[in-house]
C-alpha positions in Angstrom: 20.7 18.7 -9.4 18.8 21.6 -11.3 16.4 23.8 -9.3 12.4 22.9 -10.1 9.6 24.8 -8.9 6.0 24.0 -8.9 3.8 27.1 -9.3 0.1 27.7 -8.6 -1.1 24.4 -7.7 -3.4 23.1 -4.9 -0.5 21.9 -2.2 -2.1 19.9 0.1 -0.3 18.7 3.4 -1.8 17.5 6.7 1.5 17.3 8.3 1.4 20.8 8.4 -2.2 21.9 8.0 -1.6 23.2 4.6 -4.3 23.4 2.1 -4.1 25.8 -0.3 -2.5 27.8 -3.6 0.8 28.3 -3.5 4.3 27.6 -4.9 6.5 24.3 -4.0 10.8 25.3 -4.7 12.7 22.5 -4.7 16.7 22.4 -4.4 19.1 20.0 -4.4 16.6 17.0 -3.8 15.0 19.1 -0.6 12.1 20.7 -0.1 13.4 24.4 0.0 9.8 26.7 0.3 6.4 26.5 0.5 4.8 29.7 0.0 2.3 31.5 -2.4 4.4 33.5 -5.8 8.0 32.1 -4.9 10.3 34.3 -7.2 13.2 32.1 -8.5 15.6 31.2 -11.4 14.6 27.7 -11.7 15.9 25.4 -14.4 12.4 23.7 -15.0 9.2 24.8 -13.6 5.8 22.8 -13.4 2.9 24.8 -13.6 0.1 23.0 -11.6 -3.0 25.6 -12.0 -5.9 23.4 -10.9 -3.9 20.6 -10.0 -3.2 18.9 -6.8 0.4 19.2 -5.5 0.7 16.0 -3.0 2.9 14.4 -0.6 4.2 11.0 -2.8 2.1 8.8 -1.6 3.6 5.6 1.1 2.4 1.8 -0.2 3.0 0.0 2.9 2.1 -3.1 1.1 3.8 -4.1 -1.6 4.9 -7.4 -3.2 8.0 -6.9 -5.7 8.9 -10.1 -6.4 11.9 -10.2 -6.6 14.5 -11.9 -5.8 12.8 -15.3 -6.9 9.9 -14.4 -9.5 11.5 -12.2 -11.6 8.5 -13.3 -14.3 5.8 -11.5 -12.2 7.5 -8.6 -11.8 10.7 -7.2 -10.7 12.3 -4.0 -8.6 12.9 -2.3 -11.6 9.0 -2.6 -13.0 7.1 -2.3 -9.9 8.5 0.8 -9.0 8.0 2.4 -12.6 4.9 0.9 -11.9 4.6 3.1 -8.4 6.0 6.3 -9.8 3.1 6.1 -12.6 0.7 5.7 -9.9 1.9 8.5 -7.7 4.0 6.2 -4.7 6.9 7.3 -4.2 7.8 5.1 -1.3 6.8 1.5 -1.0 7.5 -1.4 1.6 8.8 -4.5 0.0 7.2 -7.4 1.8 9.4 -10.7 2.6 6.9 -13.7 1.0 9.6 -13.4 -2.4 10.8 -17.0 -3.2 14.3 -15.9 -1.6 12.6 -15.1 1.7 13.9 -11.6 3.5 14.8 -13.6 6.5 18.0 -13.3 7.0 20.8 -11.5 6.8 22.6 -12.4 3.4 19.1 -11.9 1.7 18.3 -8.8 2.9 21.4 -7.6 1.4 20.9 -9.6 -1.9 17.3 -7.6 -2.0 19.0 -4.2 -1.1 21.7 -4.4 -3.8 19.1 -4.7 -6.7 17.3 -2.2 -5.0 20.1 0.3 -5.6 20.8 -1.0 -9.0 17.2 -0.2 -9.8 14.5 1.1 -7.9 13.0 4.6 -9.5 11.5 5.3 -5.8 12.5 4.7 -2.2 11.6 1.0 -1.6 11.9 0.2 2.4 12.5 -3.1 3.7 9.7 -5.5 5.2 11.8 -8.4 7.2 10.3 -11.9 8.0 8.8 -12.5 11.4 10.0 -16.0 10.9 12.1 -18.6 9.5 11.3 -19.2 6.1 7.6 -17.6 6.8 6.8 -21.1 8.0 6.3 -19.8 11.7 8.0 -21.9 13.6 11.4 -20.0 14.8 11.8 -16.7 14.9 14.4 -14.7 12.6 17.0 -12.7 14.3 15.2 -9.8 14.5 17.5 -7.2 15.5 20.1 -8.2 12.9 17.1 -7.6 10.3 16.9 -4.2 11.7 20.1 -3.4 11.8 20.5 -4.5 8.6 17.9 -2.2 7.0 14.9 -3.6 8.0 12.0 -1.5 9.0 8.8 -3.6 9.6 8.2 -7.3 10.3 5.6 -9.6 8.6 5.0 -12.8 7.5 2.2 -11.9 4.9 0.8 -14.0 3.3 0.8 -16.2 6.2 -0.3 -15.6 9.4 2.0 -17.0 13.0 -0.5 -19.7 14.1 1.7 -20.3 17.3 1.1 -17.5 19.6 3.6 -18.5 22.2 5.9 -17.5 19.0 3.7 -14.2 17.8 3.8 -12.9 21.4 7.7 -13.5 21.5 7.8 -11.9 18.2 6.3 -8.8 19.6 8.2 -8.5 22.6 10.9 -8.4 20.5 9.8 -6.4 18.0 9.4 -3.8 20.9 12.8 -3.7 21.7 13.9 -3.1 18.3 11.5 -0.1 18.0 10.3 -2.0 14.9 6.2 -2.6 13.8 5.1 -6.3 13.2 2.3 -6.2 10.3 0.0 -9.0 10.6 -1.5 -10.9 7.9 -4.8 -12.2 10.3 -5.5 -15.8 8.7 -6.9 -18.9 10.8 -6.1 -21.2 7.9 -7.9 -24.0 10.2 -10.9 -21.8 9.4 -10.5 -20.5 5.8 -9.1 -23.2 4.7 -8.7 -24.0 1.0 -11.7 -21.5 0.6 -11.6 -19.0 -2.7 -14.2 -16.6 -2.2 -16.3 -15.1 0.7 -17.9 -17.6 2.6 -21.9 -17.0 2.0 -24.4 -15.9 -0.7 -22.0 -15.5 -3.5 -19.9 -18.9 -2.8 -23.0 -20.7 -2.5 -24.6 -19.4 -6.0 -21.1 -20.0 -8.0 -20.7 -23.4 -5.7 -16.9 -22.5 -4.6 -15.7 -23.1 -1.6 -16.1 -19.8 0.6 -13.9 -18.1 3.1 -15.2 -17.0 6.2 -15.2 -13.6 8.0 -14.2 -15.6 11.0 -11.3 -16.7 10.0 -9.7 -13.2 9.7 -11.4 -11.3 12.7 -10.2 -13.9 15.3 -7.1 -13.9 14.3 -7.3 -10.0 14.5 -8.6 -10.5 18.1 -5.8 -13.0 19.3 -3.2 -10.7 17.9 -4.0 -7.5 19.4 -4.2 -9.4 22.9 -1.2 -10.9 22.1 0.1 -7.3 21.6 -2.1 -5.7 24.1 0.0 -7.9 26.6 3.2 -6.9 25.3 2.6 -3.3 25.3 3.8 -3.4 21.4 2.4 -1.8 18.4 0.9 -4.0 16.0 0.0 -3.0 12.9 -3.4 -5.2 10.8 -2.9 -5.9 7.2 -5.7 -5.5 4.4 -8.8 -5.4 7.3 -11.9 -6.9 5.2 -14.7 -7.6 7.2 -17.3 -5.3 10.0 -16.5 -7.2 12.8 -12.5 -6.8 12.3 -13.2 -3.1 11.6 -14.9 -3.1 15.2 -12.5 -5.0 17.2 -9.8 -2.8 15.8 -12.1 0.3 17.5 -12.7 -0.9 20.8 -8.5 -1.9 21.0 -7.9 1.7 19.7 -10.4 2.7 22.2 -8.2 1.1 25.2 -5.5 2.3 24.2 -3.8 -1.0 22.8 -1.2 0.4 20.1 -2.9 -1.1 17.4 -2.8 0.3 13.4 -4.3 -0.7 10.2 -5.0 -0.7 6.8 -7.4 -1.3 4.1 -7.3 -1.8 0.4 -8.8 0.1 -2.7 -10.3 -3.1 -4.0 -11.8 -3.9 -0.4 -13.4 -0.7 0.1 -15.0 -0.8 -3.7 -15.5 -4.0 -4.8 -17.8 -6.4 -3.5 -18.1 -10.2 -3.4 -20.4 -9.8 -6.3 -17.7 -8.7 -8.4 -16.5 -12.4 -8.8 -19.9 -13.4 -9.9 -18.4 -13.7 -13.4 -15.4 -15.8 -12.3 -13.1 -13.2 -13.4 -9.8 -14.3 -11.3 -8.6 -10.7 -11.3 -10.9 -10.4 -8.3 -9.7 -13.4 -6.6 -7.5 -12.1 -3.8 -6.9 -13.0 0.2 -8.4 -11.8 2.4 -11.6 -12.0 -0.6 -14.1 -8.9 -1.3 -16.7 -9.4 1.1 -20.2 -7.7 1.7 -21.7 -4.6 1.1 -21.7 -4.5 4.7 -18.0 -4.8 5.2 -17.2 -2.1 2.5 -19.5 0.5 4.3 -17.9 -0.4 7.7 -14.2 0.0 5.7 -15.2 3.2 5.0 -16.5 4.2 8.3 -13.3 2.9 9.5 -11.5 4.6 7.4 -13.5 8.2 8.0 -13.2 8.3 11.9 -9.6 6.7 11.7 -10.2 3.4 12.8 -8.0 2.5 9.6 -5.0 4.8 9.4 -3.6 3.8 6.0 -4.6 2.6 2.4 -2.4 0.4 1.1 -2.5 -1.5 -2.7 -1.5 -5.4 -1.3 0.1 -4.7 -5.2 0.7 -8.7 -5.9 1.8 -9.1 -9.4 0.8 -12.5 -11.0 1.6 -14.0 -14.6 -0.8 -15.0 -16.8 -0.6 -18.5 -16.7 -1.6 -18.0 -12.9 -4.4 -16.2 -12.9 -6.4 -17.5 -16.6 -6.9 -20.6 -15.1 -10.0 -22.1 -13.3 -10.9 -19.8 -10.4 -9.9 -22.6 -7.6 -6.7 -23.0 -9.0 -6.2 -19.3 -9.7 -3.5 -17.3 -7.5 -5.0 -15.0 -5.3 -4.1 -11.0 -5.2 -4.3 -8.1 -7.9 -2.0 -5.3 -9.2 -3.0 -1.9 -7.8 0.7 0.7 -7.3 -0.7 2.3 -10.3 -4.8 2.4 -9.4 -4.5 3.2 -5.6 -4.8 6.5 -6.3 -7.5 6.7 -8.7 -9.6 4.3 -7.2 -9.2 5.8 -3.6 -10.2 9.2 -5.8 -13.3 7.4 -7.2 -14.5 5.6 -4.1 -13.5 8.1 -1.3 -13.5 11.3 -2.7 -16.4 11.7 -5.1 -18.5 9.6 -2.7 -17.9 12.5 0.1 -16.2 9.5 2.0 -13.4 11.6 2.8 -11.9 15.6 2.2 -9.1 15.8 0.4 -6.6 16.1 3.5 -8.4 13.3 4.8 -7.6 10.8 1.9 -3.8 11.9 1.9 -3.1 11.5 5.7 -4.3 7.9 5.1 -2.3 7.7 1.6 1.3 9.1 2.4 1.5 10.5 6.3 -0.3 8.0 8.3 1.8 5.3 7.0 5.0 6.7 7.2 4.6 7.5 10.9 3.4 4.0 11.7 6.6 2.8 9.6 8.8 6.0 11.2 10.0 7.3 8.2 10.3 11.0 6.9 8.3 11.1 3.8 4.3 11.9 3.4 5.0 15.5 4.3 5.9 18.5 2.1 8.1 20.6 5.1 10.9 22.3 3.9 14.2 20.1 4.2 12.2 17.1 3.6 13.3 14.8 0.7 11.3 16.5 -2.4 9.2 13.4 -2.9 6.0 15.5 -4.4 3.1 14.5 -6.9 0.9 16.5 -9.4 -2.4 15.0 -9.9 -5.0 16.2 -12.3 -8.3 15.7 -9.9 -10.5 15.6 -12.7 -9.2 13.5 -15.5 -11.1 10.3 -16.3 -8.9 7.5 -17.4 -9.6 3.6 -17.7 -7.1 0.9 -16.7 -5.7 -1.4 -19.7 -3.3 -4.1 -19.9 -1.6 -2.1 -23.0 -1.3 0.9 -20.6 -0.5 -0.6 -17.8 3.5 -0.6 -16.5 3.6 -3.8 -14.0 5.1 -6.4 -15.6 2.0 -8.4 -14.3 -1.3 -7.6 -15.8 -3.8 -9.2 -13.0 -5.7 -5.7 -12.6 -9.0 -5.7 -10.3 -10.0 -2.7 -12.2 -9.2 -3.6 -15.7 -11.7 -1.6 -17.9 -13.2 0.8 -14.9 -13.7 4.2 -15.6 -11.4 5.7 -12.9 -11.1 9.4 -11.7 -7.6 11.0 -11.2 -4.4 11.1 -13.3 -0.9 11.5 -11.8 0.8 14.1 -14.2 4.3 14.4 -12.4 5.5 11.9 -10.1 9.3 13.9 -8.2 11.1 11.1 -5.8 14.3 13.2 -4.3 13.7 16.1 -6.4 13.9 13.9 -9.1 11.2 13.8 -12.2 11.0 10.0 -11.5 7.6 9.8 -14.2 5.6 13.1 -16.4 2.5 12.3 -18.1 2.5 14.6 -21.6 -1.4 15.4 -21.9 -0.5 16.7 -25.4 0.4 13.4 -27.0 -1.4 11.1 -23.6 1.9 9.3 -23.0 3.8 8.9 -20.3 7.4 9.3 -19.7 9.6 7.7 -17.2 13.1 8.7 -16.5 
C-alpha cells in the first residue's frame, strides 16, 4: 500500500488533545506521524490548507438492510453512502428481514460484508429471538461470533424479567445492550408527536411518555444489574433528564441523539412530507434545546444518523401508512456542522468526540482517534462549503432524505478507511469519486 501524507491541515483529535496545523503520514494502512512539516517521499499527498483533518467518524446506528431488503439498500451502497458522508465505521443493526440472531446469520451478514463493504461495518446482534422479545438469543455465541453490541431496535423488550436477564448477560460478555425505549401500549399506532401539531393535521400522535418511561425502566433494570446500557435516538426533555440524574449516580448509562432530532422540529411534518416521519417522531422546540444541552455538558455522548433507508413506494404514500425513519450516513455530518457548530452549540473537538471517539469507546473499538499505529481511518472536510442534499446526488440506494433541499454547511473532500482513499470529492469538476 503506497505512502499518503496529508499536509497543512487543521488535525483535530480529542483522544489526544490535538487541535492544531500539522501533517498526518500514513503507511501501510497505519497511522505512522502526527507532527507539523513531516518530510517524506510519499506516493500521493493531500494537501488540506484550511481544511479539517478528522477522525472517520463512528455511526453507531445504522440500518443496512441487507440481507432481506436488498431494494432499500444494500452493504455495498450504504457504505458508499458512509464514506461520502465521512463514516468510516458503522454498526449494522439486527431489525434486517434475515434477523442477526443467530449464529448462521451473523455469518451470512459477515460474508457480504467482506465481499463488499467500502468501510469497517461492526456487528449489532439481536437481544432476542426473532426481535419478537420473548427468548433471549445465545448471546455469548453472538459475541463470539463477531458481534459487538446488542439491540432489538426498532422494538423495544416489553418483558423486563427478560431485559434484566439480557443485561446480566450482556455483562458477562463484556458486550453493550442499545435500547430502542418504546412502550408500544403507549405510542401505539401513533405517527407524529403527540400534541399541537397532531392535533392541527388530525393524526394520531405519539407521546413523550411512551419513550421516557421506558428510558426509566431500563436504566433501573440496568442500574440493578450493574451493566452498561446504552439509549438509542433520545427525543424528548424529560428522557434527556432522567438520563442526567442516572449518569449523576453513577448508573453506566450512555446515549445518543440524531441530526434530525436536534434540528428539526414537529413542525417540520406540517406539510405531510413523509421524509420527516420517523420513530421516535421530531418533537418540540423544547426537546431539541434540551438535546442540545444534553449533548453540550455530555449527557448524550454520541450522534448517530438512525440511517433507515426506505423505497419509494414506502414513503409517497399517505402519511399514516408511510414507513417511519430517514436516510442521513451522508448528512450527519453537515447537519451536525449546521446545527452544532455554527449555532456555538459545540467547539469543534466537542462535535467530534460525540461523532467518532465517544462512540467507539462505548462500542470498545479502536477507531475515532488519529494516534500513530491506529488504522488510518482519517477524513478531510472543507468547513465552509455550502452544499444542498438531492436525490440525484445522493449515493443511498434509498432516497427518503429529512433534509432534501436544505442548505447544509460542510463537504467531506477525502474520506481514507485503512489508509485507503475509500471516496475524493474533485472540487474542480464537483464530482465525487469512489474507489
Amino acid at each position: 500500500m503506497a505512502k499518503l501524507l496529508i499536509k497543512n491541515g487543521r488535525v483535530i483529535d480529542p483522544a489526544n488533545n490535538l487541535d492544531a496545523v500539522c501533517d498526518i503520514l500514513v503507511e501501510a494502512g497505519k497511522i505512522a506521524k502526527v507532527a507539523k512539516n513531516i518530510k517524506s517521499d510519499a506516493e500521493e499527498i493531500i494537501d488540506a490548507t484550511d481544511k479539517m483533518v478528522l477522525p472517520g467518524l463512528v455511526d453507531m446506528h445504522v440500518h443496512l438492510r441487507e440481507p432481506g431488503r436488498e431494494d432499500k439498500e444494500t452493504i455495498a451502497s450504504g457504505t458508499r453512502a458512509a464514506a461520502k458522508g465521512g463514516v468510516t465505521s458503522v454498526l449494522a443493526m439486527p431489525n434486517t428481514l434475515i434477523p442477526i440472531d443467530s449464529l448462521p446469520n451473523i455469518e451470512l451478514l459477515k460474508g457480504i460484508i467482506e465481499k463488499s463493504a467500502q468501510v469497517n461495518v461492526f456487528i449489532c446482534g439481536a437481544i432476542s429471538k426473532g426481535r419478537l422479545g420473548k427468548e433471549l438469543t445465545d448471546i455469548s455465541a453472538l459475541k463470539a461470533a463477531g458481534a459487538i453490541a446488542l439491540s432489538d431496535d426498532g422494538a423495544s423488550v416489553d418483558d423486563a424479567g427478560l431485559m434484566q436477564e439480557a443485561l446480566r448477560r450482556a455483562k458477562e460478555e463484556n458486550i453493550v445492550v442499545s435500547c430502542h425505549c418504546e412502550d408500544k401500549s403507549l405510542s401505539g399506532n401513533g405517527v407524529v408527536n403527540a400534541g399541537f401539531t397532531s392535533t392541527r393535521l388530525g393524526l394520531r400522535g405519539i407521546s413523550a411518555e411512551s419513550e421516557y418511561q421506558r428510558v426509566a425502566r431500563d436504566i433501573e433494570l440496568a442500574e440493578k444489574a450493574d451493566a452498561p446500557i446504552h439509549i438509542a435516538h433520545v427525543s424528548s426533555k424529560e428522557s434527556v433528564a432522567l438520563i442526567a440524574k442516572a449518569k449523576a449516580r453513577g448508573v453506566k448509562v450512555t446515549a445518543e441523539a440524531t441530526p434530525h432530532h436536534f434540528s428539526l422540529s414537529e413542525e417540520a411534518v406540517l406539510e405531510y412530507d413523509t421524509n420527516m416521519k420517523v420513530n421516535p417522531p421530531l418533537r418540540s422546540q423544547e426537546d431539541i434545546e434540551a438535546i442540545k444541552a444534553g449533548l453540550k455538558d455530555g449527557t448524550i455522548d454520541a450522534i448517530a444518523s438512525d440511517h433507515a433507508p426506505h423505497t419509494e413506494n414506502e414513503k409517497d404514500i399517505e402519511f399514516e401508512r408511510a414507513e417511519f425513519g430517514s436516510i442521513g450516513l451522508e448528512t450527519i455530518l453537515a447537519v451536525s456542522i449546521s446545527a452544532l457548530i455554527e449555532t456555538k452549540v459545540l467547539s469543534w473537538p466537542e462535535l467530534v468526540k460525540r461523532l467518532s471517539l465517544n462512540p467507539a469507546q462505548i462500542l470498545k473499538v479502536a477507531k475515532g482517534t488519529l494516534s500513530p499505529g491506529q488504522d488510518a481511518d482519517i477524513i478531510v472536510v472543507d468547513p465552509e462549503q455550502e452544499w444542498a442534499a438531492g436525490k440525484s446526488s445522493l449515493v443511498s440506494k434509498s432516497k427518503n432524505c429529512a433534509f432534501l433541499g436544505k442548505v447544509l454547511k460542510g463537504v467531506v473532500e477525502y474520506t481514507l478507511c485503512g489508509g485507503r482513499v475509500v471516496y475524493a470529492l474533485y472540487p474542480d469538476t464537483g464530482t465525487g469519486k469512489i474507489d
